[in-house]
VOROMI-702301 format. One record per residue: residue in one letter; residue number from 1; x negated, y, z of N, C-alpha, C, CB in turn. Coordinates in steps of 0.001 Angstrom, whole numbers. Glycine has a CB too. Example, Ala and Ser with C-alpha at 12.3 -4.5 7.8 and 13.67 -1.06 7.14 Angstrom:
REM residues 2
> residuo num npx npy npz capx capy capz cpx cpy cpz cbpx cbpy cbpz
> A 1 -13190 -5690 7800 -12300 -4500 7800 -13200 -3300 7800 -11308 -4473 9046
> S 2 -12850 -2250 7080 -13670 -1060 7140 -12900 30 7870 -14084 -598 5725
***
This chain:
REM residues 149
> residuo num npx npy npz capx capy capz cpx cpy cpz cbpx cbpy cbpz
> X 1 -127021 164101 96929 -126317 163080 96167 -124998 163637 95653 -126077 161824 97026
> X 2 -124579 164585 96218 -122580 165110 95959 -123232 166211 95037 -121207 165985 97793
> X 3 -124156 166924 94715 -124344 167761 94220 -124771 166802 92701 -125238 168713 95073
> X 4 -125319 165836 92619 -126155 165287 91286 -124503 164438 90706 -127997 163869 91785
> X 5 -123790 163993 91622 -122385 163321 91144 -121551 164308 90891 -121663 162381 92143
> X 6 -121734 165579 91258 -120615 166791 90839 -121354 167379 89179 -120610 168426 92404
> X 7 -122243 167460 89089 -123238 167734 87856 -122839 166297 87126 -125167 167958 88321
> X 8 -122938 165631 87281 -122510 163979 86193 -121181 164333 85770 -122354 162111 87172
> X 9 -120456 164615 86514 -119021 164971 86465 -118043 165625 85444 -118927 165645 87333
> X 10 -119151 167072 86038 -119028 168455 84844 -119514 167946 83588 -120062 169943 85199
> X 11 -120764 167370 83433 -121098 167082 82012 -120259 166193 81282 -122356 166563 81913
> X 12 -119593 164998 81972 -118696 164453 80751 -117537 165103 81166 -118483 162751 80541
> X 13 -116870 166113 81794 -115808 166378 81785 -116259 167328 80373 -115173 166891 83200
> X 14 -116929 168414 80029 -117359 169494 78972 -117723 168242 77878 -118866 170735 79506
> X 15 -117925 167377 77706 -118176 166180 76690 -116946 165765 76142 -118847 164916 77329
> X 16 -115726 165805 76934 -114346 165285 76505 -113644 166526 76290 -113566 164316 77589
> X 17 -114111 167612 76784 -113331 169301 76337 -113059 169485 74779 -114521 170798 76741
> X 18 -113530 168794 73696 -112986 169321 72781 -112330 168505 72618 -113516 169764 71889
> X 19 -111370 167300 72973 -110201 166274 72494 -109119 167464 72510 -109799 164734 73670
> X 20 -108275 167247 71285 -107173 168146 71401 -105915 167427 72370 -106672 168508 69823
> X 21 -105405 168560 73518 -104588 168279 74154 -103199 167550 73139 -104438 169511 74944
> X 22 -102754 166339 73577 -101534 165811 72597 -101885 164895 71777 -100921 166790 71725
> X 23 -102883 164870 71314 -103489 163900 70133 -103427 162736 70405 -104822 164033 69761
> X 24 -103596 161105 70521 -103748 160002 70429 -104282 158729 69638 -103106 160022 70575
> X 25 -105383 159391 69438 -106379 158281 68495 -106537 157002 69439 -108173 158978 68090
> X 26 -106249 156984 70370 -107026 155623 71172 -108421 156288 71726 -107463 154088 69921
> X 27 -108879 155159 72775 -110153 155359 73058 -111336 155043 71780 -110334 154499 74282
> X 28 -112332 155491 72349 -113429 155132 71000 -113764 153990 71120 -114795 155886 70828
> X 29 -113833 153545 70221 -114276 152356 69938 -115816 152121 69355 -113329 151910 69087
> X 30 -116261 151178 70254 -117424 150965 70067 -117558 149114 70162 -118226 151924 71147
> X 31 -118170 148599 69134 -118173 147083 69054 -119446 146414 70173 -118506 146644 67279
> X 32 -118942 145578 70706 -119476 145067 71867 -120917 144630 70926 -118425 143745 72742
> X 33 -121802 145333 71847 -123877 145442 72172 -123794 144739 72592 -124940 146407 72974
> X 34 -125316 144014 71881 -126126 143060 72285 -126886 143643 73336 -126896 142520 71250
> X 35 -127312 143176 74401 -128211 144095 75132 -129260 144525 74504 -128674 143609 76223
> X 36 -129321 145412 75226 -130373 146492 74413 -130478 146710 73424 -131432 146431 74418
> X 37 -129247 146829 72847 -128896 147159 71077 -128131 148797 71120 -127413 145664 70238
> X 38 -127226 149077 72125 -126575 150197 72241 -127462 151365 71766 -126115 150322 73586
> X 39 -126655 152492 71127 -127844 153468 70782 -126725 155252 71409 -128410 153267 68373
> X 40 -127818 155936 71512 -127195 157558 71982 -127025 157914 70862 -128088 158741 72823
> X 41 -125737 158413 70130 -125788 159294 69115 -126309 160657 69026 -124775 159363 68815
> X 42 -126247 161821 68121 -126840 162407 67706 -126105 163620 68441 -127029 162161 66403
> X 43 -124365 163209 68832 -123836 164155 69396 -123392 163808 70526 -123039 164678 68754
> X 44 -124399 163236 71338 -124338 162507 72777 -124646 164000 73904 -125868 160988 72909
> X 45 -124156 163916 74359 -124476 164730 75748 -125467 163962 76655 -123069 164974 76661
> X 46 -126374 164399 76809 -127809 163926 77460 -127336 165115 78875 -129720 164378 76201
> X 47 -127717 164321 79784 -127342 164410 81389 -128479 164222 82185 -126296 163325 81888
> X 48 -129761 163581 82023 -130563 163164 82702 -132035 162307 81832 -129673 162402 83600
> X 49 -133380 162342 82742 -134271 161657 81700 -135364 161214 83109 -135018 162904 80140
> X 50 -136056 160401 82431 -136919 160435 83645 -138212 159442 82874 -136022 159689 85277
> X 51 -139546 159222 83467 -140981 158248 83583 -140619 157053 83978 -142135 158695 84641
> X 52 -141591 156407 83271 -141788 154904 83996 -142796 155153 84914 -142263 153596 83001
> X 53 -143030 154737 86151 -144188 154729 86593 -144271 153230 87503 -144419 156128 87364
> X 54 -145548 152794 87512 -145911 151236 88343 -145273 151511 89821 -147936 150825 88538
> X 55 -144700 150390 89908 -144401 150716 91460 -145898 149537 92559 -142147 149994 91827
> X 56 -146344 149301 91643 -147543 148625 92398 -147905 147505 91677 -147252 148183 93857
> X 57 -148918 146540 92095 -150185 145423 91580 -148771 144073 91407 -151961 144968 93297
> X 58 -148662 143425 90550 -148460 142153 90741 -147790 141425 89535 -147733 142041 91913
> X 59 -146515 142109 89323 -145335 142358 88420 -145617 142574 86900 -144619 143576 88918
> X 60 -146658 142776 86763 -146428 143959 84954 -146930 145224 85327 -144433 144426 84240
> X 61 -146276 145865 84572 -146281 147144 84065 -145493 147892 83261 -147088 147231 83621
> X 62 -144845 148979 83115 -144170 149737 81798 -144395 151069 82268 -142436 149436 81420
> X 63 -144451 151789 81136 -144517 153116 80960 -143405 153450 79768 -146042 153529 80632
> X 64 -143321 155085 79954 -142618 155375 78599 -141571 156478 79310 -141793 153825 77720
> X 65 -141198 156532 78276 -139507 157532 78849 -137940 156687 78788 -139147 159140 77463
> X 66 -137353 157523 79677 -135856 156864 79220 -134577 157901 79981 -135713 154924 79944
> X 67 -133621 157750 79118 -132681 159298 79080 -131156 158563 79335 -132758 160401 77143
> X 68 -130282 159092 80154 -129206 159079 80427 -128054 160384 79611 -129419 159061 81849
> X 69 -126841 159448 78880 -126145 160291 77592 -124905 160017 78119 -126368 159773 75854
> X 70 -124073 161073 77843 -122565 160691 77621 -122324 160275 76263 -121589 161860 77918
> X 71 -121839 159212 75359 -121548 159638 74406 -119897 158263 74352 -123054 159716 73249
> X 72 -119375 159299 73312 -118071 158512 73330 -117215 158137 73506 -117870 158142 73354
> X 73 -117226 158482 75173 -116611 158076 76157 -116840 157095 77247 -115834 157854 75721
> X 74 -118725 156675 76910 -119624 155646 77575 -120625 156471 78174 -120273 154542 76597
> X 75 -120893 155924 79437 -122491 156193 79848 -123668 155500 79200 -122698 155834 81262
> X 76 -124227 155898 78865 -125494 155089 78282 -126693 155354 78874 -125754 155330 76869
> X 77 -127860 154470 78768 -129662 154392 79263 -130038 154023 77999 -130318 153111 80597
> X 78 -131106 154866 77613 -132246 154351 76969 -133276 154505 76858 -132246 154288 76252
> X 79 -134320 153335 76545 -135728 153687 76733 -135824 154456 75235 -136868 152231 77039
> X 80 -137156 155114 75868 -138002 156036 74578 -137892 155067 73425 -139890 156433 74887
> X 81 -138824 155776 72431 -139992 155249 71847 -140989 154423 72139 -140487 155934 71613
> X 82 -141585 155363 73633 -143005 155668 73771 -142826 153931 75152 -143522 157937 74508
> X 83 -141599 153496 75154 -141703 152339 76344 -142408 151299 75697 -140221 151716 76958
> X 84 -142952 151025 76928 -143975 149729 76679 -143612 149170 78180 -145966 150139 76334
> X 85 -143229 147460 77770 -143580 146821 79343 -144793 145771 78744 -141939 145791 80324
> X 86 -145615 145453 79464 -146515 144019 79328 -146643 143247 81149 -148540 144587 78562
> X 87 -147230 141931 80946 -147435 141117 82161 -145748 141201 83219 -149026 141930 83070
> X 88 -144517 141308 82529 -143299 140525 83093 -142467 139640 82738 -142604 141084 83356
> X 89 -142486 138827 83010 -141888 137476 82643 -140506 138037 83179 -142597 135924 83429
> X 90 -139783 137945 82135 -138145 138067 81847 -137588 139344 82704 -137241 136536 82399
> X 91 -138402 140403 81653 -137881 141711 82114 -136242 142219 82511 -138304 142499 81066
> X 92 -135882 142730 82984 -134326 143447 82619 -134711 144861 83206 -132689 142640 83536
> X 93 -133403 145403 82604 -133106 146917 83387 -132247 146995 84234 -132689 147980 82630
> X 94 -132387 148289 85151 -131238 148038 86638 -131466 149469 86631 -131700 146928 88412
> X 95 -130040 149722 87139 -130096 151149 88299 -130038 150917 89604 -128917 152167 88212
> X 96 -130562 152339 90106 -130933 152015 91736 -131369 153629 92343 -132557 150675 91903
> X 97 -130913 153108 93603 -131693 154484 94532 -132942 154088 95089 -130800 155056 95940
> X 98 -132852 153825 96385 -134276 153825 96753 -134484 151966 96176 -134573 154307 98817
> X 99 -133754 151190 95466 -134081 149925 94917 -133272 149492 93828 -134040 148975 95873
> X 100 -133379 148307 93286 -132634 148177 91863 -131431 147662 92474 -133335 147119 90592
> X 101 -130366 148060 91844 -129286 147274 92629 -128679 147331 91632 -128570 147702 93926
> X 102 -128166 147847 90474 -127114 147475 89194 -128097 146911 87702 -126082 149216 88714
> X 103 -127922 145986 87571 -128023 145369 86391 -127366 146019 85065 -127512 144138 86636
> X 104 -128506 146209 84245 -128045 147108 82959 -128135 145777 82175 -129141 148616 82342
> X 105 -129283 145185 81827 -129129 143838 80656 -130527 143679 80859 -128555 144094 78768
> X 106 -130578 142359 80069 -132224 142167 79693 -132766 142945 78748 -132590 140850 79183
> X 107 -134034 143215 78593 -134862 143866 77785 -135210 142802 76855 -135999 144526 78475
> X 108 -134646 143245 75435 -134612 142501 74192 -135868 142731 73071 -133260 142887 73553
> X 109 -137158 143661 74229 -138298 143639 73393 -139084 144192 74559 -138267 144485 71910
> X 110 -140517 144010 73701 -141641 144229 75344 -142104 145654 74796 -143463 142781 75700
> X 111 -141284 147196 73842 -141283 148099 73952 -140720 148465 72769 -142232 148451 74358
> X 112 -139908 150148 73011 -139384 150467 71860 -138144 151197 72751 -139101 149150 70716
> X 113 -137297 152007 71792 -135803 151627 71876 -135233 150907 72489 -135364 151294 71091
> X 114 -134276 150818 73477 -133299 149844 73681 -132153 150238 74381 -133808 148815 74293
> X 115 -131270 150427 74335 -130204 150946 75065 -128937 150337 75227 -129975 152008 74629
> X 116 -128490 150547 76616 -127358 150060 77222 -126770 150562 78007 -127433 149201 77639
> X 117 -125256 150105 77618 -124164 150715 78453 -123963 150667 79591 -123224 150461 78211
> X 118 -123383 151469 80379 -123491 151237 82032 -121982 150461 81934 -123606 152972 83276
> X 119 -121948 149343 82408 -120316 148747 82963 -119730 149874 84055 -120448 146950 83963
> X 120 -118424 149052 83036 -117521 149792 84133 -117054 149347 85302 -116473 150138 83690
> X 121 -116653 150277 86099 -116956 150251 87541 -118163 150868 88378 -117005 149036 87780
> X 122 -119206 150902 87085 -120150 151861 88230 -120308 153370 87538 -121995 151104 88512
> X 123 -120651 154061 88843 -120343 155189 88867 -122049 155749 89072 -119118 155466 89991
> X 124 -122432 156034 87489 -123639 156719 87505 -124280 157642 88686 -123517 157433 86482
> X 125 -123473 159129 89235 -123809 159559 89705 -124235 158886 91190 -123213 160340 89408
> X 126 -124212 157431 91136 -124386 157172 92529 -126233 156337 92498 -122805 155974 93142
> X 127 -126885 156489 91345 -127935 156188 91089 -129227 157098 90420 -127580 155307 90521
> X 128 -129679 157170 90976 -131081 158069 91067 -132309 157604 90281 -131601 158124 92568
> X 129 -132520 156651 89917 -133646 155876 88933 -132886 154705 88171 -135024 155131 89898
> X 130 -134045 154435 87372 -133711 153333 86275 -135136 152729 86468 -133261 153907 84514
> X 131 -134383 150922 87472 -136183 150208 87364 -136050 149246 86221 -136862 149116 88984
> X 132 -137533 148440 86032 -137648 147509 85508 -138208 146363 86512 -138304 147839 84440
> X 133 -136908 145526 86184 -137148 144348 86983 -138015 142780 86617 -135834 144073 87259
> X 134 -138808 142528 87149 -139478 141210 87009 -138521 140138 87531 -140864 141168 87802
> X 135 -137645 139203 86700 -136884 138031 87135 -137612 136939 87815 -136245 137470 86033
> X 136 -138760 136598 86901 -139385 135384 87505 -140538 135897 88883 -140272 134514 86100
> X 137 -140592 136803 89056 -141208 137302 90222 -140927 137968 90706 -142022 137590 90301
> X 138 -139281 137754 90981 -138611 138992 91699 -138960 140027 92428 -137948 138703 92368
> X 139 -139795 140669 91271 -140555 142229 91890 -139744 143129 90671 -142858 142382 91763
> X 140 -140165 144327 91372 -140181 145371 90753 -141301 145664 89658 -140145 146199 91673
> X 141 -140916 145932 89213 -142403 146385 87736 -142341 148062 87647 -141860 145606 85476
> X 142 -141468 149168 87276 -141546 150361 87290 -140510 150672 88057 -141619 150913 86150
> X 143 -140386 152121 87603 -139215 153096 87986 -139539 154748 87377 -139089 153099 89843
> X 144 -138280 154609 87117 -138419 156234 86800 -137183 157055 87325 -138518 156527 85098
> X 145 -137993 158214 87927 -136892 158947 88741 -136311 159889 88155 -137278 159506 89878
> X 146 -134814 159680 87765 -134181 160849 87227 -134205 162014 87323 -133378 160855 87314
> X 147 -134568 163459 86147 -134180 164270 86509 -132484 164929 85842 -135330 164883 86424
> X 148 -131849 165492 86442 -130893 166080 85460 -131077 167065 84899 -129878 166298 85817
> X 149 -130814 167123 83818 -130916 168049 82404 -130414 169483 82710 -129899 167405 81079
***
């Protein structure tokens, strides 16, 4: 775990390395996302990616990919393309170790794109997957286990 939070670390510290020492633009500004509207830019520092896979019978289902970015001065998640959830009634996204425990937002489509910012206060490197949560059947539906980049 100190080794995957020292690697999170280094990458947005080398992400903010080219601000010129002295300068003062302000922070970046980014206009408050709808959930699952946030997007990784093109000159995002990608840190991590990982599978959907079923965590078992009951819940749904999703598959697909989804990638962890520095960009901006934000952490960001987003699903692929290739995500698909079906059979969950009022999906969201969460981070988590061995369970979901941070709330990313609801899922604003049943596949595609969607991305969101991690709030502040949490501290990425302390989470190891990205699930998809079933609200109305408070199950789990996937997970995908991070790897770092």
């Amino acid at each position: 775990m100190d080794r995957r939070r020292t690697l999170l670390m280094i990458a947005a510290g080398t992400a903010l390395a080219g601000c010129a020492p002295g300068r003062d633009d302000g922070p970046p500004q980014r206009p408050a996302a709808e959930p699952g509207s946030a997007r990784i830019g093109a000159d995002a520092l990608m840190t991590a990616e990982g599978s959907f896979a079923a965590t078992g019978p009951g819940a749904g289902s999703a598959t697909g990919g989804v990638r962890v970015a520095r960009d901006r001065g934000e952490w960001l998640i987003e699903t692929g393309p290739d995500f698909v959830v079906e059979g969950a009634e009022s999906p969201v996204l969460m981070l988590g170790d061995k369970g979901p425990q941070a709330l990313l937002g609801p899922l604003a489509a049943g596949s595609g794109r969607q991305g969101f910012v991690v709030p502040d206060g949490l501290d990425i490197g302390d989470y190891l997957s990205v699930w998809v949560w079933c609200r109305a059947a408070e199950r789990p539906v996937a997970v995908a286990r991070l790897t770092l980049l």
